[in-house]
N, C-alpha and C positions, 0 to 999 in steps of 0.2 A: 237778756241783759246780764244775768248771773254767770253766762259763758264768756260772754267779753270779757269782766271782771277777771275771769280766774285765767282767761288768754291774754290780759294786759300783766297779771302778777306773775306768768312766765316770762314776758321777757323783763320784769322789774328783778331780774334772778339770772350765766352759765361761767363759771369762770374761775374763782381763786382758787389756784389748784393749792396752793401751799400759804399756810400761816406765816404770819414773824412770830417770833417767840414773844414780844409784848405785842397787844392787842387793844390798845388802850379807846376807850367808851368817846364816841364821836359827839354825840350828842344824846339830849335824854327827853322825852315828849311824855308828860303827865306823870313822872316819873321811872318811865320805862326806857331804862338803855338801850342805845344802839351801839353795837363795835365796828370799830373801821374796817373789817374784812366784812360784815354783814353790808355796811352799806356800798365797800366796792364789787361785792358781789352781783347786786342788783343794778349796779351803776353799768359794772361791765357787760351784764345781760341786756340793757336798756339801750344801752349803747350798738352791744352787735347786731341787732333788728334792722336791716336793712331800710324799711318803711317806716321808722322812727328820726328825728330828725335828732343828731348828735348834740349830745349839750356838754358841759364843760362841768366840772363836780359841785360848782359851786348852785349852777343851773340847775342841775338833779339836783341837788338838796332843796330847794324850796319844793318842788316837787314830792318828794319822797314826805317831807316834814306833812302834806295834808294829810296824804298814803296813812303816814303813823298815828296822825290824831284821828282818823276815821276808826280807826282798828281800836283806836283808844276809848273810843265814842260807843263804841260797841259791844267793850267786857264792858265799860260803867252801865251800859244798860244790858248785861246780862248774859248776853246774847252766846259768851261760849260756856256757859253753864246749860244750855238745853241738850235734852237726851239725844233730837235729831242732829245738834251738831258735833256731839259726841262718836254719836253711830257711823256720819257722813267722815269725818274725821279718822277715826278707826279704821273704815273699807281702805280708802286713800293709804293709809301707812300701810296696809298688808298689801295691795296691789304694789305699792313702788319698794316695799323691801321686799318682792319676792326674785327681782333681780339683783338683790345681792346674797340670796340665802340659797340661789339653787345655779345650778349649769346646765346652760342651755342649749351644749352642744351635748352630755350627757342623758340630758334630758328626751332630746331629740332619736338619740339612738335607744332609750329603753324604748319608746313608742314603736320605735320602727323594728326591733327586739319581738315587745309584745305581739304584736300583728304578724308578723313574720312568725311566731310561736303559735299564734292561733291557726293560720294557711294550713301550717304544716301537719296540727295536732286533728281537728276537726272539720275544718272548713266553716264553722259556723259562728256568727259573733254572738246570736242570743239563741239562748233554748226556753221553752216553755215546758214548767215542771208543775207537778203536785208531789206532796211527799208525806207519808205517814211516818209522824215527827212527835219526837217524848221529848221536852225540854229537861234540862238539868242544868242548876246554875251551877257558876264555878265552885263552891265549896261544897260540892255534893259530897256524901259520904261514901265510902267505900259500898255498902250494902245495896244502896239507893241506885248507884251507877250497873251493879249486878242484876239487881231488880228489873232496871228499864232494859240493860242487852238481853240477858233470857225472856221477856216477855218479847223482843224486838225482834230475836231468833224465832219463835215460835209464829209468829207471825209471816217473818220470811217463807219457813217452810212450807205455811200454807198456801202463801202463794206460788211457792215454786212446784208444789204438786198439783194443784188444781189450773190446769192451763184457762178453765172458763172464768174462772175467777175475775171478780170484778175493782178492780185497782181503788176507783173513789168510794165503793162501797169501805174496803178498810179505811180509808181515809177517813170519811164519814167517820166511822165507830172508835177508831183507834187514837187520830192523831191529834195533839195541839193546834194543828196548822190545818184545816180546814179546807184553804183557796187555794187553786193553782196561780202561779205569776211567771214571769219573765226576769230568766237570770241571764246578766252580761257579765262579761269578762272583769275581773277586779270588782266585781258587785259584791257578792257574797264570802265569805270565808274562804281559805285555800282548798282547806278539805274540801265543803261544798262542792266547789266549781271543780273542783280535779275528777273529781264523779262524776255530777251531772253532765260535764262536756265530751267525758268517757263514752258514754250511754247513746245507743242509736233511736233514732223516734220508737216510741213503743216499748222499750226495754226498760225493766229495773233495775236496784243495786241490791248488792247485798247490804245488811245494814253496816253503817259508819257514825263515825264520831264530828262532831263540830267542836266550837268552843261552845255555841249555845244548846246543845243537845247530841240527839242520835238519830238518826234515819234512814227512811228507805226511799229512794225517790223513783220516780218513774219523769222518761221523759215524753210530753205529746206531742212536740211539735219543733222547728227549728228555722232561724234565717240565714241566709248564705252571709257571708261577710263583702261588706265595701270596699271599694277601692281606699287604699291607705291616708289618703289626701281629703277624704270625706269622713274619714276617723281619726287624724291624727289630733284634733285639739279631744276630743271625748277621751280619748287613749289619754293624755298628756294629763285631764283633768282625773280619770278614773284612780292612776298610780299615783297621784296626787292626794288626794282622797284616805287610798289606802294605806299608804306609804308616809303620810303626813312631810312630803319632801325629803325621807330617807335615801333609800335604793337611788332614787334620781339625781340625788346633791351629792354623794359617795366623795367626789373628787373636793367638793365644798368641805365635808367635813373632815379629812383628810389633811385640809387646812387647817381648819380649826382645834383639831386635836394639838395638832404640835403649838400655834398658835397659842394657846389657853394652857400647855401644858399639862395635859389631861393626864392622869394620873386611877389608874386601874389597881382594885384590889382583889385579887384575882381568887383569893382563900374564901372571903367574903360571896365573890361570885357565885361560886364554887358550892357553895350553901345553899343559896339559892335556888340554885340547878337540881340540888339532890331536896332540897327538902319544900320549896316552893315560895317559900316567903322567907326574910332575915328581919333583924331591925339594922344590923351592921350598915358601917356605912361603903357605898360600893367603887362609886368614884366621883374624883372631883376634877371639878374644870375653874381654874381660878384661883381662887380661893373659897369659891363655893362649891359643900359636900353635897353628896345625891346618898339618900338611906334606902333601904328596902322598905320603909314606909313609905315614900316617894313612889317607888316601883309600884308599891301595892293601887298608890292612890290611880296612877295612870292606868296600870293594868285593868281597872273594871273600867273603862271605857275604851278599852282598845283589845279585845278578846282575840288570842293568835296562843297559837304554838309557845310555850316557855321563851326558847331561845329565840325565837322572831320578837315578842314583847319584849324581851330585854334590849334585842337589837336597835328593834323603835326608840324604846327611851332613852339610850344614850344618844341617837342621832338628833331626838327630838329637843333633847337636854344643850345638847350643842348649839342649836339651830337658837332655841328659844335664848338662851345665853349672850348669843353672838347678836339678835334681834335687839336685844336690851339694849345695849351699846353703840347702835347703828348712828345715832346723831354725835357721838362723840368721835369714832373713825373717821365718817366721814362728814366734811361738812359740805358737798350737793346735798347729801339726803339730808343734813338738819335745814339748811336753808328750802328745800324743797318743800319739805314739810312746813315749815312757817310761812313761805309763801299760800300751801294752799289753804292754814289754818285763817291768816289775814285776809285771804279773796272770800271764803266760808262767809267770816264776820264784815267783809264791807259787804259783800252783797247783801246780804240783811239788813243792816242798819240803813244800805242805800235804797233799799227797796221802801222802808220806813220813811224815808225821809227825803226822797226826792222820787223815785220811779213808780211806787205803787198809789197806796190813797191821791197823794199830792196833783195828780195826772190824772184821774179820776173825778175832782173838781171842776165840774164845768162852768161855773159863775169864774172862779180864779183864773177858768183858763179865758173866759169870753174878756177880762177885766184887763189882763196882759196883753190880749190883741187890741181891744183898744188904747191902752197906753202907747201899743209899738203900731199902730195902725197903719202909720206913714211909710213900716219897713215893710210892707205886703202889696205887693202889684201882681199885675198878669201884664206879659206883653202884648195881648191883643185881650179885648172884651169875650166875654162867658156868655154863655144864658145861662137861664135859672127859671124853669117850669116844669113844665107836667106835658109831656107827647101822649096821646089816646088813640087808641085805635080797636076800631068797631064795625061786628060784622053788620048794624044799624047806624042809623042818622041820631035815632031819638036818643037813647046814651047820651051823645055828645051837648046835645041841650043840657041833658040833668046836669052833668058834670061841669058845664060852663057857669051855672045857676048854682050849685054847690060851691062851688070856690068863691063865688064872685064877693065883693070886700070880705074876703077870710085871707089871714097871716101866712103864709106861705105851708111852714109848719104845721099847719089844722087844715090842710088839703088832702091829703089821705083820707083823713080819719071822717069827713066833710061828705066826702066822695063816697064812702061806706055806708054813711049814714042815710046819703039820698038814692040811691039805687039800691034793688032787691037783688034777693042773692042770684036770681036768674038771671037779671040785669049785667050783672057783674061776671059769670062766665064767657056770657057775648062780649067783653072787653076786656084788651090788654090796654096797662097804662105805665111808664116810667115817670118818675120824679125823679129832680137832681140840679146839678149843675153841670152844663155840654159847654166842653167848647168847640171850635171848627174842629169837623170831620170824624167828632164823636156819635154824631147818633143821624142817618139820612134825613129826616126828619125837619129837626133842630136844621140843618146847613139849608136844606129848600127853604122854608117856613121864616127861619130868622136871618141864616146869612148868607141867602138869593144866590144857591149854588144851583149848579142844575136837579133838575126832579127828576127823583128814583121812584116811578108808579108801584103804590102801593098793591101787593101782590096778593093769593091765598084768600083766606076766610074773613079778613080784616080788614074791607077796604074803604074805609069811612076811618082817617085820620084829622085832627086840628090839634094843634100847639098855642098852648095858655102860659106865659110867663112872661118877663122883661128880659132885655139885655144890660149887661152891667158891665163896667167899666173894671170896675177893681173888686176885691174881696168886700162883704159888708160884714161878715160875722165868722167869727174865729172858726168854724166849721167848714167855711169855705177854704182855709189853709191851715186844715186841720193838721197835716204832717208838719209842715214847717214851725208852725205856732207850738204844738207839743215838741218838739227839738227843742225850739228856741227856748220854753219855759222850764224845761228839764236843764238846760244848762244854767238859767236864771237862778232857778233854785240849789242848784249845786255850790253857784260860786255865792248864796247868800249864806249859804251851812257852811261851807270853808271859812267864810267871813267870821262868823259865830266860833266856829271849832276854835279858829286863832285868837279870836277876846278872849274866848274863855279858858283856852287851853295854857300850859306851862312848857315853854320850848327853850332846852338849852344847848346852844354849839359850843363844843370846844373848839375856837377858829386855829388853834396850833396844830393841834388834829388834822384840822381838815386839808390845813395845806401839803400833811403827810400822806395825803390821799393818789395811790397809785407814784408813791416817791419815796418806800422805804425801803 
């Protein structure tokens, strides 16, 4: 139900491509403004749906006004202050602004780039490594960084003189890193991978440098690579990952630079570079500066090469920037976004309040089919019993003797009670409601169709029930009766939302609607 919801609030949404310069507030529901671009927006989205039936703006607006008090109905009780529809919320804004922060024909070509670079370099897309590995954080000291290569040299050596030499045994004794795993392309560091995919099964490196440490690796094992069509989303998401939409949006931010007027201090940089950290500030975009305390903050979670890290965070600084502002450029993506924050909070409060507990009520529901009883027929009569069949005679006695003056309802449970368990393997039984040509049984027995001889391990059948003209109990038109009560209860809540809600049109507005 929560996907109709959010499939009816797309098309309550495709269209004004361009604003008026005034934008003047249509109407306002519990205080909450509407603008006249916001409501022809959804007007003209409601409208283009082919399978929707065209209404006239005045038509959408009663429409739209329950729309708003439902949504209204749902912050007064809470409902967008939860962490889950924060988080649900969140995912949503990152999936739909990742097509305006990246190029996806760009995008398309690093992938086929990367794959094409792997064919050529390796043939392999993943290698399984072990490595005797000395960590060293980034502000290791000059001495410390000496310390771990000359120990990581001497280690080399011994393994490159002793050919028996046992590779996990140094691992074992020497290293941080303990386990062997599985490195894929864009997994690990550049250094990493520029090594270990160097390396033939079996072979070592010499020791290297990462951003997390120094090592030696050994490779044991290796997969061929897939065809590019079976890797190209993994590719797409790995340079994603690492790249944080850099390398890939290139053309994107290209825009965005001149765009924002991005403005480079290149002395500043320049500082950087040679000495590793600044507080200066380095560039801006806007009117907002980015410092070398910025740099610092992002660089301990993005560990690369100097000039790779800087790279990232100016594209990252762009990307995040240009993100900010996304509902102000454009307004598909801020109406996009409101429509899916308002389907979020109706499905909730409607789930509250008409589709969950309320539907769940079965006195409420048995209470409503008898009020509407006269609107439930069948065009031809039902049965309503119990078919048995048994590979004995005697069964059929107990079962006839179990049921007899018992409520239809306590004929299972009846039937359980009077037969042992042994009893009850030698017999299959249905209960229900049959009409013609649902059960061969039912048609011989009750409606004098030809007999179908009971066949196999079971041939001792009788049928225990009436025939019945109409529905007698709201379970016998269990689908209908739940439609019909879910709509009951909907237009009682609408009913309620407009007592109690505050609804104001500006009708001068309105008639400027799709006329200015």
């Amino acid at each position: 139900m929560k996907k109709l919801v959010l499939l009816f609030l797309v098309w309550l949404g495709c269209g004004v491509n361009a604003f008026s310069q005034s934008d003047p507030v249509l109407l306002r529901v519990n205080g909450d403004a509407v603008t006249r671009s916001e409501f022809e927006y959804s007007f003209h989205k409601n409208n283009s749906m082919a399978m929707l039936e065209k209404r006239t703006p005045e038509e959408f607006l009663d429409l739209y006004i329950d729309y708003k008090l439902k949504v209204s109905a749902a912050r007064s009780a809470g409902m967008d202050t939860t962490q889950s529809f924060k988080e649900e919320l969140a995912s949503y804004r990152r999936f739909l602004a990742k097509s305006y922060l990246t190029d996806t024909a760009a995008e398309e070509e690093q992938a086929r780039k990367l794959y094409d670079d792997m064919k050529n370099s390796v043939s392999v897309s993943q290698v399984q490594v072990m490595h005797i590995f000395k960590y060293l954080p980034q502000n290791a000291s000059a001495a410390a960084i000496r310390n771990a290569s000359s120990k990581m040299d001497s280690i080399y050596r011994l393994l490159r003189n002793n050919s028996a030499a046992d590779f996990s045994q140094y691992v074992a004794q020497y290293s941080d890193d303990k386990n062997k795993f599985w490195v894929s392309w864009l997994q690990m560091p550049e250094e990493f991978e520029k090594v270990a995919f160097a390396l033939n099964k079996n072979e070592f490196s010499e020791p290297f440098f990462s951003p997390q440490g120094i090592h030696i690796v050994k490779v044991l094992d290796s997969k061929s690579i897939p065809p590019f069509r079976e890797m190209r989303g993994e590719l797409i998401r790995r340079l994603t990952n690492r790249y944080k939409t850099a390398s890939i949006s290139d053309p994107v931010v290209v825009k965005l630079k001149k765009e924002y007027q991005f403005v480079s201090y290149e002395e500043n940089v320049s500082e950087l570079m040679r000495q590793g950290q600044t507080d200066r500030v380095l560039f801006k975009i806007g009117e907002k500066s980015y410092s070398g305390q910025d740099f610092l903050l992002f660089s301990k979670n993005h560990p690369r090469e100097l000039n790779l890290q800087y790279h990232d965070f100016v594209v990252k600084s762009l990307l995040d920037y240009e993100d900010e502002r996304l509902e102000q450029k454009y307004p598909d993506f801020k109406y996009l976004m409101m429509e899916y924050r308002d389907g979020i909070l109706i499905s909730e409060i409607s789930n509250r309040e008409v589709w969950g507990e309320p539907l769940d009520d079965e006195a409420e529901l048995e209470e409503f089919f008898r009020a509407h009883k006269k609107d439930y027929y069948w065009a031809t009569p039902k049965f309503r019993g119990i078919v048995v069949m048994s590979q004995q005679k005697k069964p059929l006695k107990l079962i006839k003797k179990a049921i007899k003056k018992r409520d239809f309802d306590e004929w299972e449970t009846s039937l359980k009670e009077k037969l042992t368990p042994e009893q009850l393997l030698n017999v299959q039984y249905e209960l229900g409601l049959f009409a013609s040509g649902e059960n061969k049984y039912v048609d011989y027995f009750i409606f004098k169709k030809e007999k179908d001889v009971p066949l196999g391990p079971f041939p001792y059948v009788n049928v225990w029930g009436e025939k019945i003209k109409g529905p007698e109990k709201y379970e016998d038109m269990r689908g209908p009766v739940m439609f019909d009560y879910q709509l009951f209860l909907e237009q009682e809540w609408v009913k309620k939302l407009r007592s109690k809600g505050k609804v104001e049109i500006n009708q001068e507005v309105l008639k400027t609607v799709n006329n200015h």
